[in-house]
Backbone as CSV, one residue per row, in Angstrom:
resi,resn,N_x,N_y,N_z,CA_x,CA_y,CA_z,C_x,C_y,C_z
1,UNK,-29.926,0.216,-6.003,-28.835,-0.215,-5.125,-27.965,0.991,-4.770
2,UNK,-27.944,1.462,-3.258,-27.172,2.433,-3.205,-25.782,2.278,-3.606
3,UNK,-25.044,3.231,-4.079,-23.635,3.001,-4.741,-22.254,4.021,-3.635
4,UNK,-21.450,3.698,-3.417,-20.690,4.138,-2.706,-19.167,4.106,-3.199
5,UNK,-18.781,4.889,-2.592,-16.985,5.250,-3.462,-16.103,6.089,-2.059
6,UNK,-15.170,5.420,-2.143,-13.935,5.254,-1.065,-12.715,5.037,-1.279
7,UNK,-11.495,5.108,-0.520,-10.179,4.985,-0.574,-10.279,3.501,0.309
8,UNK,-9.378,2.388,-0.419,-9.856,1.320,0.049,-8.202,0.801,-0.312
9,UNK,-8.285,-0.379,0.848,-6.698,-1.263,0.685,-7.488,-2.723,0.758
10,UNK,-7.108,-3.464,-0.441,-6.917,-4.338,-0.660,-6.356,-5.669,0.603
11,UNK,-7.437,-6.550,1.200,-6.117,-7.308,2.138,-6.188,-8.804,1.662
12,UNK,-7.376,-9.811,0.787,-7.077,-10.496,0.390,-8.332,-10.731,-0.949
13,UNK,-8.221,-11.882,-1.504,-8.987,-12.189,-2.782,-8.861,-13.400,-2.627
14,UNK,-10.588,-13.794,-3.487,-10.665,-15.485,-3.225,-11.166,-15.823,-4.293
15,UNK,-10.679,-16.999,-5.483,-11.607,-16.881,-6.946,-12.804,-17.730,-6.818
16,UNK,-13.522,-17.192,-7.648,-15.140,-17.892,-7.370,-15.584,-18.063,-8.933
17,UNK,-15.865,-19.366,-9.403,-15.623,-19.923,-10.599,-14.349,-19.668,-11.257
18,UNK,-14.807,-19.561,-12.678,-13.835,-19.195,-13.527,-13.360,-17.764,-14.261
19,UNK,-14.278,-16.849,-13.267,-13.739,-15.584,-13.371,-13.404,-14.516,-12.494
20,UNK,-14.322,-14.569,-11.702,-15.035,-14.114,-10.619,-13.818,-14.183,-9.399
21,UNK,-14.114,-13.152,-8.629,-12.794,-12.665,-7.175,-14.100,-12.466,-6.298
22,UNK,-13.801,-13.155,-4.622,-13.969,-12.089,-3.572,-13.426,-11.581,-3.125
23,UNK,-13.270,-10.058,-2.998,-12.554,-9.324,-2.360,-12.701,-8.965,-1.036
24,UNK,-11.866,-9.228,-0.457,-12.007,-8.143,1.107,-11.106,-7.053,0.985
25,UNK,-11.643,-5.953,1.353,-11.100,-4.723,1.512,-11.240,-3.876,2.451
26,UNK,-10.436,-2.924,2.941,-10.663,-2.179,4.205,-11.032,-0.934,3.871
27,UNK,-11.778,-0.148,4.680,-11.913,1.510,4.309,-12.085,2.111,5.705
28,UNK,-11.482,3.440,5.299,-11.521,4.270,6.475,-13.084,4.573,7.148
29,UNK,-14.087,4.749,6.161,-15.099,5.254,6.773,-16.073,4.198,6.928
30,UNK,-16.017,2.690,6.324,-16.935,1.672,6.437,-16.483,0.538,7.411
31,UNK,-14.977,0.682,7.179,-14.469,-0.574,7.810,-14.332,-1.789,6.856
32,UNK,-14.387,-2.909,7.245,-14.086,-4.001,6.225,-15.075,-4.579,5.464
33,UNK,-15.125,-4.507,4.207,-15.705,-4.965,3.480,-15.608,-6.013,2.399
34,UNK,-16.725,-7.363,1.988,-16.036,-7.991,1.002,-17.380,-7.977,0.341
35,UNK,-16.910,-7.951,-1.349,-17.133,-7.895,-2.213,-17.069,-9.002,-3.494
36,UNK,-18.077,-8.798,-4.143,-17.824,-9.897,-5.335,-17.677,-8.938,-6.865
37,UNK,-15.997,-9.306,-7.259,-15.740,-8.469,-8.312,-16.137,-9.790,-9.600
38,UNK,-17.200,-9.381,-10.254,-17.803,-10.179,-11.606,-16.748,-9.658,-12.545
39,UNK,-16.249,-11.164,-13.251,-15.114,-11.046,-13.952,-13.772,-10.572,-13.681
40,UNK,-13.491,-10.067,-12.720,-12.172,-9.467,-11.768,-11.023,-10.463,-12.890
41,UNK,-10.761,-11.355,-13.136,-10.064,-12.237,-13.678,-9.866,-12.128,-15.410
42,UNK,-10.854,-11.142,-15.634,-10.914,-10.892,-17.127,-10.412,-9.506,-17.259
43,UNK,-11.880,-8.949,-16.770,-11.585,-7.320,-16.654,-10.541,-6.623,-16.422
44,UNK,-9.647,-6.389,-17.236,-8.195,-5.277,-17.305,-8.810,-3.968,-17.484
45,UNK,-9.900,-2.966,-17.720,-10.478,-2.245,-17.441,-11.148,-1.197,-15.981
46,UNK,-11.894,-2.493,-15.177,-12.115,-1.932,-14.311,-11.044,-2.409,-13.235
47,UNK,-10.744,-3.351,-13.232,-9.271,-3.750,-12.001,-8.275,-3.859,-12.273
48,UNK,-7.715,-4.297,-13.657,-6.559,-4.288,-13.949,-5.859,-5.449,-13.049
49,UNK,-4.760,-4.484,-12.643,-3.615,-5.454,-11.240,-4.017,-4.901,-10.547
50,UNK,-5.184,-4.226,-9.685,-5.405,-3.575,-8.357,-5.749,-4.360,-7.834
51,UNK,-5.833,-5.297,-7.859,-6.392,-6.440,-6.355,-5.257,-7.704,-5.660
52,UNK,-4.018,-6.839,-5.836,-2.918,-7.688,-5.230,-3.188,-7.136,-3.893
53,UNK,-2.935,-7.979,-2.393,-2.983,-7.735,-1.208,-2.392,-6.376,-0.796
54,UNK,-2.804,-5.368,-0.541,-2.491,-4.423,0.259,-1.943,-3.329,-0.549
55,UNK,-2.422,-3.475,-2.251,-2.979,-2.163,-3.009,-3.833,-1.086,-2.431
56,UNK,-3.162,-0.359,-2.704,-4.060,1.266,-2.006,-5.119,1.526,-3.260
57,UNK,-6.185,1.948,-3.359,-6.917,2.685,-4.385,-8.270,3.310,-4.369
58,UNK,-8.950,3.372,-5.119,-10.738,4.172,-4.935,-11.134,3.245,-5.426
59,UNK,-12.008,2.838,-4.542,-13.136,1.179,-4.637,-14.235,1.955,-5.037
60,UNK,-15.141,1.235,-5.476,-16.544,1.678,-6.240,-17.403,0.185,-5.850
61,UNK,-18.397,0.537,-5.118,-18.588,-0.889,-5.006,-21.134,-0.227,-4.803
62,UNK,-21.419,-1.527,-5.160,-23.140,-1.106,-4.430,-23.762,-2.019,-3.352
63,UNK,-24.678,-2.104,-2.611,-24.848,-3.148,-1.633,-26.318,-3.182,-2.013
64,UNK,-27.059,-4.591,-1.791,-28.180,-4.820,-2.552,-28.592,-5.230,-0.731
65,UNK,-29.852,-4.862,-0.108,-30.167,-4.967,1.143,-30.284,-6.823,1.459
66,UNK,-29.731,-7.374,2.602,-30.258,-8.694,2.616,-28.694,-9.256,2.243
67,UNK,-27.895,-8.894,1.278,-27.241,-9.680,1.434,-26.022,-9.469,1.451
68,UNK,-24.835,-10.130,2.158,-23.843,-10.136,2.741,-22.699,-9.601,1.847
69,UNK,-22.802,-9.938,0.821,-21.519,-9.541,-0.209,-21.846,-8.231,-0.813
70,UNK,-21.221,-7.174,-1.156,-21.532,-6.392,-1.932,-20.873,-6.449,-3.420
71,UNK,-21.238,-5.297,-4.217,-20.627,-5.639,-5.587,-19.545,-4.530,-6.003
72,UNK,-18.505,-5.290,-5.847,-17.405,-4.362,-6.407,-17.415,-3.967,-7.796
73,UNK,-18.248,-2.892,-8.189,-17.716,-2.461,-9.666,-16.334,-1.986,-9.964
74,UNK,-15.764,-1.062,-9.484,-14.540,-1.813,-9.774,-13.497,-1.065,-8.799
75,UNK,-11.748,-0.804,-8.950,-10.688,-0.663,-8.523,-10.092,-0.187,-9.067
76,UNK,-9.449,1.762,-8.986,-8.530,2.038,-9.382,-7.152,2.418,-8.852
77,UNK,-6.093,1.899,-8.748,-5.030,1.660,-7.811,-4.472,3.550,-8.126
78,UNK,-4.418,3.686,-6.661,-3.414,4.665,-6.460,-1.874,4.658,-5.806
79,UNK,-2.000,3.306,-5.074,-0.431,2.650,-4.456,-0.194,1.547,-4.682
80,UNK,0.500,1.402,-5.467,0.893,-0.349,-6.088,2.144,-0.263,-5.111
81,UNK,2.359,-1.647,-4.363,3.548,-2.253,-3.811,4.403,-2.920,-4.811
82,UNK,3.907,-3.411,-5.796,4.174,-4.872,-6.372,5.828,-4.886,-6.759
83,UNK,6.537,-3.278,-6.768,8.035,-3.241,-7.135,8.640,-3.456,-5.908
84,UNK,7.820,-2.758,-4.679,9.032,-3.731,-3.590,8.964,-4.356,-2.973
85,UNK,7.899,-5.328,-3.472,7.525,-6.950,-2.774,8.020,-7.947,-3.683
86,UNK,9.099,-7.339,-4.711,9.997,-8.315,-5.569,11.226,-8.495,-4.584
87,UNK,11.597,-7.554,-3.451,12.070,-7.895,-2.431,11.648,-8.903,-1.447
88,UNK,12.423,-10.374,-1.515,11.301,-11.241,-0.735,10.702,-10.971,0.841
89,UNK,12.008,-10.396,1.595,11.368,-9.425,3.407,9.936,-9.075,2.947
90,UNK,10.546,-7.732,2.295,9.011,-6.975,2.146,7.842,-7.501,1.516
91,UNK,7.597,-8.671,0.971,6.996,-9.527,0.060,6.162,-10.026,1.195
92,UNK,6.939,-10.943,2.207,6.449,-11.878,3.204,5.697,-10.521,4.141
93,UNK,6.107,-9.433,4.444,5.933,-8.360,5.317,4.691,-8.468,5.084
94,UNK,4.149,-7.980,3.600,3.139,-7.170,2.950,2.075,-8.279,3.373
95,UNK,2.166,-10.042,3.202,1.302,-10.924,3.475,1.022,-10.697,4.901
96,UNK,1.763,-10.735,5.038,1.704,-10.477,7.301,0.602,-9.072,7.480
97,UNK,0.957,-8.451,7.159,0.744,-7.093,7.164,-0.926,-7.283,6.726
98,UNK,-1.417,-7.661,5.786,-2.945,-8.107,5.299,-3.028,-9.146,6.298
99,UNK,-2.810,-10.320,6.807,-3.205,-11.270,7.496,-3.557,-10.620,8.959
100,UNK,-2.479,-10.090,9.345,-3.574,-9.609,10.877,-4.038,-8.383,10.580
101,UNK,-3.927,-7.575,9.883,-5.298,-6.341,9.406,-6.670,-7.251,9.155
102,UNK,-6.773,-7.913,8.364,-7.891,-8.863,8.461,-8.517,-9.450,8.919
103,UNK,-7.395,-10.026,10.112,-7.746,-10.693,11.494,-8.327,-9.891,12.483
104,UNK,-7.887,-8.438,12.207,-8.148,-7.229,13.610,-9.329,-6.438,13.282
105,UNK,-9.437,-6.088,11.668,-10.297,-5.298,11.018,-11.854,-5.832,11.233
106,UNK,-12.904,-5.383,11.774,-14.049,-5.583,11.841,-15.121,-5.407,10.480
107,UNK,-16.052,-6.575,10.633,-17.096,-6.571,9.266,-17.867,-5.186,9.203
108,UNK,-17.696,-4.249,8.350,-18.485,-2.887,8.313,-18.660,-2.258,9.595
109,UNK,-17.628,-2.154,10.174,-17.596,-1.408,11.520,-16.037,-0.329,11.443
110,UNK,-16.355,0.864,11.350,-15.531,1.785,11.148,-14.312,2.139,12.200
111,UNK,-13.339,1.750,11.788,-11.862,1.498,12.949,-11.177,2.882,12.449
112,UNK,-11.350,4.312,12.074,-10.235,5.223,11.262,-9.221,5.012,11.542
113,UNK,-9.278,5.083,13.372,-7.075,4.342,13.592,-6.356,3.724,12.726
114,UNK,-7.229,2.128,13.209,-6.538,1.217,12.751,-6.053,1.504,11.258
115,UNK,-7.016,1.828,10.305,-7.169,2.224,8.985,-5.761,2.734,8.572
116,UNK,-5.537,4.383,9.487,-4.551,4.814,9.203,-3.357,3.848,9.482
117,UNK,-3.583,3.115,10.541,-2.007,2.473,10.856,-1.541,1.547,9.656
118,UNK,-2.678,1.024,8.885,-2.488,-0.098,7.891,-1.584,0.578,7.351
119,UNK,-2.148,1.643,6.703,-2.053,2.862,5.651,-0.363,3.035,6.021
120,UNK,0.021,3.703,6.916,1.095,4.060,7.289,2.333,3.208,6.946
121,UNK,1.742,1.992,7.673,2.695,0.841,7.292,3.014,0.163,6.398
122,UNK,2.429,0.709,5.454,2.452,0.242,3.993,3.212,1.249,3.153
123,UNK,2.959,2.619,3.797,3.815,3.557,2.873,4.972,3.773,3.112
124,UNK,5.878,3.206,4.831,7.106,3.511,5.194,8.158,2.216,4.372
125,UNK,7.291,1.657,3.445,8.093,0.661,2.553,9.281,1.974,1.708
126,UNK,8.298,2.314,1.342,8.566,3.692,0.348,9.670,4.474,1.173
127,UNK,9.618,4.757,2.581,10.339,5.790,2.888,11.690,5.285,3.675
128,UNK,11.977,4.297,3.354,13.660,3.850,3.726,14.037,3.177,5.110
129,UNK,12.633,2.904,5.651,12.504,1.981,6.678,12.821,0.345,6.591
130,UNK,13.559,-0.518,7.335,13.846,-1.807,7.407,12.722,-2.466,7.992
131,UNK,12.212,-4.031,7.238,10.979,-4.216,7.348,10.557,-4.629,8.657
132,UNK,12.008,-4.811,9.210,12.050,-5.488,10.892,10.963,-4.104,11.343
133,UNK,11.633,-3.122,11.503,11.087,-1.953,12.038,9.816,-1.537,12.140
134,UNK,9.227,-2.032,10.633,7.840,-1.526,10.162,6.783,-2.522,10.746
135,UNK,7.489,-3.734,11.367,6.361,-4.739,11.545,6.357,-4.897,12.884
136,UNK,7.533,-4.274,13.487,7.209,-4.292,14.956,6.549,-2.952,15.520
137,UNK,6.741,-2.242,15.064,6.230,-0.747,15.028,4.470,-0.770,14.494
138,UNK,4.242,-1.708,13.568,2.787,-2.365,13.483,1.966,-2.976,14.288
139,UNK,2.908,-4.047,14.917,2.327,-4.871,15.961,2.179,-3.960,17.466
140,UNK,3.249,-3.416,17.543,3.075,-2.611,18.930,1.726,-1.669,18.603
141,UNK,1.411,-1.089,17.738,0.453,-0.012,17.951,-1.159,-1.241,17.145
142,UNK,-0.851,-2.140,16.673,-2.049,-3.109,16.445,-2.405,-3.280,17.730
143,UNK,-1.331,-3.959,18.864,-1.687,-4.757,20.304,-2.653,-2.884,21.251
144,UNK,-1.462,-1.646,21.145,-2.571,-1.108,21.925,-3.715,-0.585,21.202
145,UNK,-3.977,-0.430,20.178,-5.507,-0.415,19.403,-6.601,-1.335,19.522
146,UNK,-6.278,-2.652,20.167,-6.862,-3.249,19.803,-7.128,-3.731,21.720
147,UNK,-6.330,-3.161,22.291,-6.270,-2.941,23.930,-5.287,-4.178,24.667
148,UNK,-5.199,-4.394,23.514,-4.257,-5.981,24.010,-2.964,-5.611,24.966
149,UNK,-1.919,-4.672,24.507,-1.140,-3.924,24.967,-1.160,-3.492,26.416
150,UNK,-0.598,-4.539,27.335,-0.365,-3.901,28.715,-0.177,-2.643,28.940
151,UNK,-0.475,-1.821,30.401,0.198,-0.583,30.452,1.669,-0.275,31.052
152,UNK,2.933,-0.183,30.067,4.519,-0.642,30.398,4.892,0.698,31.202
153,UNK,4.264,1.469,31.341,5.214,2.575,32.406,4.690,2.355,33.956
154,UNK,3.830,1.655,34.342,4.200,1.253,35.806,3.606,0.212,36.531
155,UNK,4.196,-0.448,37.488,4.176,-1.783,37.659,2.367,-2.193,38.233
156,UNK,2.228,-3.215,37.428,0.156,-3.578,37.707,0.019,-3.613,39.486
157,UNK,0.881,-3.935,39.787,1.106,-4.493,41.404,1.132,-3.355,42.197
158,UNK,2.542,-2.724,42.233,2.841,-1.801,43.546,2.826,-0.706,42.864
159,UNK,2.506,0.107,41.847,2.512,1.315,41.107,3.830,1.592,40.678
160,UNK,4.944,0.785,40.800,6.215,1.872,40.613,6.231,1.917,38.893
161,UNK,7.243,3.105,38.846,7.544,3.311,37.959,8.721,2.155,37.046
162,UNK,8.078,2.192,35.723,9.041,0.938,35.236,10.044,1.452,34.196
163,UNK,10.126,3.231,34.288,10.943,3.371,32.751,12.108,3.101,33.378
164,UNK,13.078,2.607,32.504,14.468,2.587,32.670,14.982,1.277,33.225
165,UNK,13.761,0.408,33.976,13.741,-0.971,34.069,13.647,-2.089,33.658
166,UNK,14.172,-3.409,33.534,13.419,-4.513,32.914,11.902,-4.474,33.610
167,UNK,11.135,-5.329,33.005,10.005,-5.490,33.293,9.112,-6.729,32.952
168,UNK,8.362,-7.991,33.736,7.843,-9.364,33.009,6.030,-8.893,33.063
169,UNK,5.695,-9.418,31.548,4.296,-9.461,31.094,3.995,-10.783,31.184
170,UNK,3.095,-11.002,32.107,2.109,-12.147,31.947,0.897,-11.576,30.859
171,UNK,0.666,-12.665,29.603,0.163,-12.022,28.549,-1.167,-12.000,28.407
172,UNK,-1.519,-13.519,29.712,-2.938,-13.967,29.987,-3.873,-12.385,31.163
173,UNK,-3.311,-12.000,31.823,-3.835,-11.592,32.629,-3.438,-9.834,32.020
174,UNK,-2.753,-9.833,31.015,-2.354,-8.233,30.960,-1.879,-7.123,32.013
175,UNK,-0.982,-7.712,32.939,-0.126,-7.505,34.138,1.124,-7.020,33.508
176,UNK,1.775,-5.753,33.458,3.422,-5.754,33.502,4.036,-5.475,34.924
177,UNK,4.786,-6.070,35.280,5.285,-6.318,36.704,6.984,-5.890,36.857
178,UNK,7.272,-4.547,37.629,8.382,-4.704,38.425,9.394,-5.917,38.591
179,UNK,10.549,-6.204,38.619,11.135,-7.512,39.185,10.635,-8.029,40.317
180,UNK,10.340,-7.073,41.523,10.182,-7.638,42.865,9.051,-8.461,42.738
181,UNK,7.916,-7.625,42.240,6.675,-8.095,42.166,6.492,-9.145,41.339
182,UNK,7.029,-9.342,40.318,7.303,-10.528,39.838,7.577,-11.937,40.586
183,UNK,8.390,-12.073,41.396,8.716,-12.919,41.934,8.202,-12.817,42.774
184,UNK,7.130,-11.834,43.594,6.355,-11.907,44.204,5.482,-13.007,44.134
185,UNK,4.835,-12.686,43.034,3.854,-13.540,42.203,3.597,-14.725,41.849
186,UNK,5.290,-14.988,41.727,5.919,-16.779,40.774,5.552,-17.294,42.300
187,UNK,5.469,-16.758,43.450,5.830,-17.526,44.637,4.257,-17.833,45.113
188,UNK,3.238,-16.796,44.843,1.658,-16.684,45.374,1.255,-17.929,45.172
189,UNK,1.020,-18.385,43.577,-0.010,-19.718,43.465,1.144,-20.735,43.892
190,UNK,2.510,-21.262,44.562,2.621,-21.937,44.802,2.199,-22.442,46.180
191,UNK,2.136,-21.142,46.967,1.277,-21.125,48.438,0.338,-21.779,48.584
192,UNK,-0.071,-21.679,47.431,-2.080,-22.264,47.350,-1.937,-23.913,47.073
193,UNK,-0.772,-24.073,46.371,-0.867,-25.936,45.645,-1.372,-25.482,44.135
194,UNK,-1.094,-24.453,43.665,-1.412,-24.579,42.376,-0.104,-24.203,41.837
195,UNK,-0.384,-24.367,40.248,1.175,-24.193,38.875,1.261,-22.731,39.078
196,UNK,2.147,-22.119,38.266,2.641,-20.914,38.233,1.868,-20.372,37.039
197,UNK,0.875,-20.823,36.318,0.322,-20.351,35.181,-1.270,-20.574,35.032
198,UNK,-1.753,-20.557,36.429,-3.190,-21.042,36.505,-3.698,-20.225,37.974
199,UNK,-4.811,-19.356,38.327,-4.993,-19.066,39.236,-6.497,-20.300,39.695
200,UNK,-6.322,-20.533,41.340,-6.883,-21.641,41.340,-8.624,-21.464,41.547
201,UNK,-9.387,-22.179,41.722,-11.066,-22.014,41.925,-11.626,-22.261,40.359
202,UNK,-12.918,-22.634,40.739,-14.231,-22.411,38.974,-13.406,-21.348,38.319
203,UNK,-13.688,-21.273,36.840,-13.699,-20.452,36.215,-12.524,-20.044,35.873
204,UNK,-11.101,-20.466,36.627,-9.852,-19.294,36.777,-9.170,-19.795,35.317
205,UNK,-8.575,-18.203,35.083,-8.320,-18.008,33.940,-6.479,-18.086,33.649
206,UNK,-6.067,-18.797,32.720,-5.011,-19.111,32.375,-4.181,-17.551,32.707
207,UNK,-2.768,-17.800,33.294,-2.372,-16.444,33.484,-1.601,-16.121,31.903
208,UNK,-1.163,-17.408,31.156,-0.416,-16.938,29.789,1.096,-17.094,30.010
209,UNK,1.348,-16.946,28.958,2.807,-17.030,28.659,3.465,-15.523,29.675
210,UNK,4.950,-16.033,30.447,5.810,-14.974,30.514,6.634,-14.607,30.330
211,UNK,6.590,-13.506,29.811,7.998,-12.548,29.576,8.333,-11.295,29.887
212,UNK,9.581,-11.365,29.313,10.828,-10.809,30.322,11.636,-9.712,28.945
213,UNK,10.761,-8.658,29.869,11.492,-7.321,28.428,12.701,-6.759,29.196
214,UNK,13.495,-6.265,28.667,14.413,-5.944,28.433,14.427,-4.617,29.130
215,UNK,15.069,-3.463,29.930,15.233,-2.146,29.770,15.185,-1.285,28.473
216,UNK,15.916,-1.841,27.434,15.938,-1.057,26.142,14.707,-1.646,25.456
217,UNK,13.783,-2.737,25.460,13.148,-3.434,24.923,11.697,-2.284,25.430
218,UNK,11.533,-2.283,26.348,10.401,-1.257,26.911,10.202,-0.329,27.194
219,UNK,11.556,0.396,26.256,11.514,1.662,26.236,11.535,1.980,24.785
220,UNK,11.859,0.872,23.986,11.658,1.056,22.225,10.149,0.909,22.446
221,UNK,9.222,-0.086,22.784,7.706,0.415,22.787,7.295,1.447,23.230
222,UNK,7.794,1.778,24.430,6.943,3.517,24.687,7.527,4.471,23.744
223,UNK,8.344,4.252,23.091,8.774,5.677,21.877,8.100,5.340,20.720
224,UNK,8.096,3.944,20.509,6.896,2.889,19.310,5.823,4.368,19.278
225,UNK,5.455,3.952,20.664,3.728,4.456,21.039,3.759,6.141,20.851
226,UNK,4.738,6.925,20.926,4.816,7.905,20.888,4.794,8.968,19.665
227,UNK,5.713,7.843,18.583,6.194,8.610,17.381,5.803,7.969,16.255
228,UNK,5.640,8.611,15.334,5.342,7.989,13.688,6.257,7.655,13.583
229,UNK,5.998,6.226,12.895,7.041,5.655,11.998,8.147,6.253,11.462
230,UNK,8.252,7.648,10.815,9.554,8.247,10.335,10.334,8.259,11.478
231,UNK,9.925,8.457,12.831,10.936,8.644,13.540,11.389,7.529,14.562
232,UNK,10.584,6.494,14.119,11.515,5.146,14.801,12.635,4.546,14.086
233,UNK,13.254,4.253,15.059,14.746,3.588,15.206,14.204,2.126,15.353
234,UNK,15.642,1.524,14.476,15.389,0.075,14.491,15.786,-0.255,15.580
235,UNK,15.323,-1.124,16.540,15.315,-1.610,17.570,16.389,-2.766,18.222
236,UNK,16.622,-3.410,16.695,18.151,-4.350,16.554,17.360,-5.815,17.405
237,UNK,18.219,-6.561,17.381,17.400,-7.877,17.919,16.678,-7.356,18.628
238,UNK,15.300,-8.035,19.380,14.656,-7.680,20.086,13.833,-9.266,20.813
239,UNK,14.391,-10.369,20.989,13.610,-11.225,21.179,12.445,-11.117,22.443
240,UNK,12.749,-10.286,23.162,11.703,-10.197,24.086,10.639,-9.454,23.641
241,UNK,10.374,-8.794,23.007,9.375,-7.544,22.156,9.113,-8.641,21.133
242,UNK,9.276,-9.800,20.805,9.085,-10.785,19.815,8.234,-11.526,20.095
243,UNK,8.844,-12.121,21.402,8.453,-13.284,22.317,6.708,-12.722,22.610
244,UNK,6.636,-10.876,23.149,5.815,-10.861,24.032,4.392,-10.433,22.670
245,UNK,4.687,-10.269,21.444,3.803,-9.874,20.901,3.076,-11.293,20.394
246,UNK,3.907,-12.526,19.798,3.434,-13.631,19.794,2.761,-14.009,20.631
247,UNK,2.833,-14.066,21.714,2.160,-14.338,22.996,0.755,-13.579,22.862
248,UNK,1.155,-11.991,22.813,-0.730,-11.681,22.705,-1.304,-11.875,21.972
249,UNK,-0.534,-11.802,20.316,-1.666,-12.318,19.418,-2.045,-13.439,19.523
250,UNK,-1.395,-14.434,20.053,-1.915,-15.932,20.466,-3.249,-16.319,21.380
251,UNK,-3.079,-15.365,22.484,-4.233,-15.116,23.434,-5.292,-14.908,22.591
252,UNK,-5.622,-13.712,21.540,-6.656,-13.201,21.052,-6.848,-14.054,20.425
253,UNK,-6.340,-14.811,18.779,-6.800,-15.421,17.874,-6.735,-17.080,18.249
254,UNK,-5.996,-17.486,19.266,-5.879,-18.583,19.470,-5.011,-20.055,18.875
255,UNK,-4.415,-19.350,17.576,-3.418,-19.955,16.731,-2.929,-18.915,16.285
256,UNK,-1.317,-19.047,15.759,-0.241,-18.367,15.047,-0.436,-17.970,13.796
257,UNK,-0.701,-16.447,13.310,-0.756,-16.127,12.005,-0.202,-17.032,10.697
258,UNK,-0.331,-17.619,10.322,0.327,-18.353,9.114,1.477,-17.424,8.216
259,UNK,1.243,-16.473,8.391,2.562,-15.841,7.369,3.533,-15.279,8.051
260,UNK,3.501,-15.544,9.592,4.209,-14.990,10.408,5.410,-16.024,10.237
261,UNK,5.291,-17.426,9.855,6.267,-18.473,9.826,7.420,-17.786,8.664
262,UNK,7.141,-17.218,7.691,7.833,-16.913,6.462,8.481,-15.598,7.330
263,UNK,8.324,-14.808,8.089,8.677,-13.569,8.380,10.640,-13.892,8.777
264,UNK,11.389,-12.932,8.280,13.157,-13.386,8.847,13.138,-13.384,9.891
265,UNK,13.614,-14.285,10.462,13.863,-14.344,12.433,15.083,-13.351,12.299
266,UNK,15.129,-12.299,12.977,16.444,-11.803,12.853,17.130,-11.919,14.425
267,UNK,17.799,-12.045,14.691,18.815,-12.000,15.524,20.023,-11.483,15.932
């Protein structure tokens, strides 16, 4: 059985009998992987506490050809969260934070980006960042990794330039629109006899939820997109940068992350 060894994050565990864990885990050079840790539930040796969600460490694992699970021999943690997820924010964060890495992360298909972004966002716990910050600063660079992410510096329609402007995302069609053109738009399918959220004929595709960013709201994402985490600024309410990321992850997965409900609404 070939045997393999990696820097691996932890994103969830599932028990299987009465000892036994599956693990899913992410790695930079394999991508996502799950595993069956034999005895994980006993063994304080080879795992110890390394298999809490979104532990950093060196996985050791072998793959037997044919079949789907591999075998985690074992887990030695090099980044334990577990002291500041006694903070309940960062607690709920850290679940969020594994739930759409998991959701985004592909079966043995190598993402290094994404990898690092997990990575990143897990260590600016450590570096004096507010968790508001770290999870919108996640989601913005999850949505353009993953291409979801409109393009916010100029309008889909007439080309203009949108810095320094408000600006509305239709989330279905991945359009960011100028004001004019906006209301351009709200006015088109009523011409036809159709809703404002449906283009008409076979096949036509839901245009999605819209929203309505802010000037300061779409210009905290293009600096998002620009800078590492050390050097973002908290953004302070932001319901439109809220509104519009719910919206895409909704498009893609088709229901609402479950741990996103626990996350603080801040306001």
């Amino acid at each position: 059985m070939p045997r393999s060894s990696a820097e691996a994050i932890v994103l969830r565990t599932r028990p299987v009998g009465e000892s036994d864990l599956v693990v899913t885990f992410l790695t930079e050079a394999e991508g996502k992987l799950s595993g069956s840790a034999k005895n994980a539930r006993r063994s304080r040796r080879r795992f110890g506490g390394a298999l809490e969600p979104m532990t950093r460490g060196r996985a050791i694992w072998s793959e037997t050809e044919g079949r789907e699970l591999v075998r985690l021999e074992s887990f030695e943690a090099t980044a334990s969260f577990a002291a500041r997820q006694a903070d309940l924010a960062w607690f709920y964060l850290f679940a969020y934070l594994a739930e759409v890495a998991d959701t985004f992360a592909r079966e043995k298909e190598p993402d290094p980006r994404f990898y690092r972004l997990v990575r990143a966002a897990t260590d600016a716990s450590e570096k004096g960042k507010a968790p508001r910050t770290v999870r919108r600063w996640f989601e913005t660079w999850t949505l353009r990794l993953q291409g979801l992410l409109p393009e916010l510096s100029a309008c889909s329609r007439c080309g203009g330039t949108l810095q320094g402007l408000g600006l509305v995302v239709r989330a279905g069609s991945g359009e960011a629109l100028c004001g004019a053109c906006a209301v351009r738009q709200a006015r088109e399918p009523a011409s036809r006899g159709t809703t404002g959220l449906e283009r008409g004929g076979s096949g036509s595709r839901s245009e999605g939820e819209t929203v309505r960013l802010s000037a300061g709201e779409g210009e905290w994402i293009r600096r998002a997109l620009a800078q590492p985490i050390s050097q973002v600024a908290d953004p302070g309410p932001a319901a439109g940068i809220d509104r519009l990321v719910r919206s895409l992850f909704l498009e893609f997965t088709g229901k609402p992350f479950r741990s996103a409900r626990f996350l603080e609404v801040e306001r």
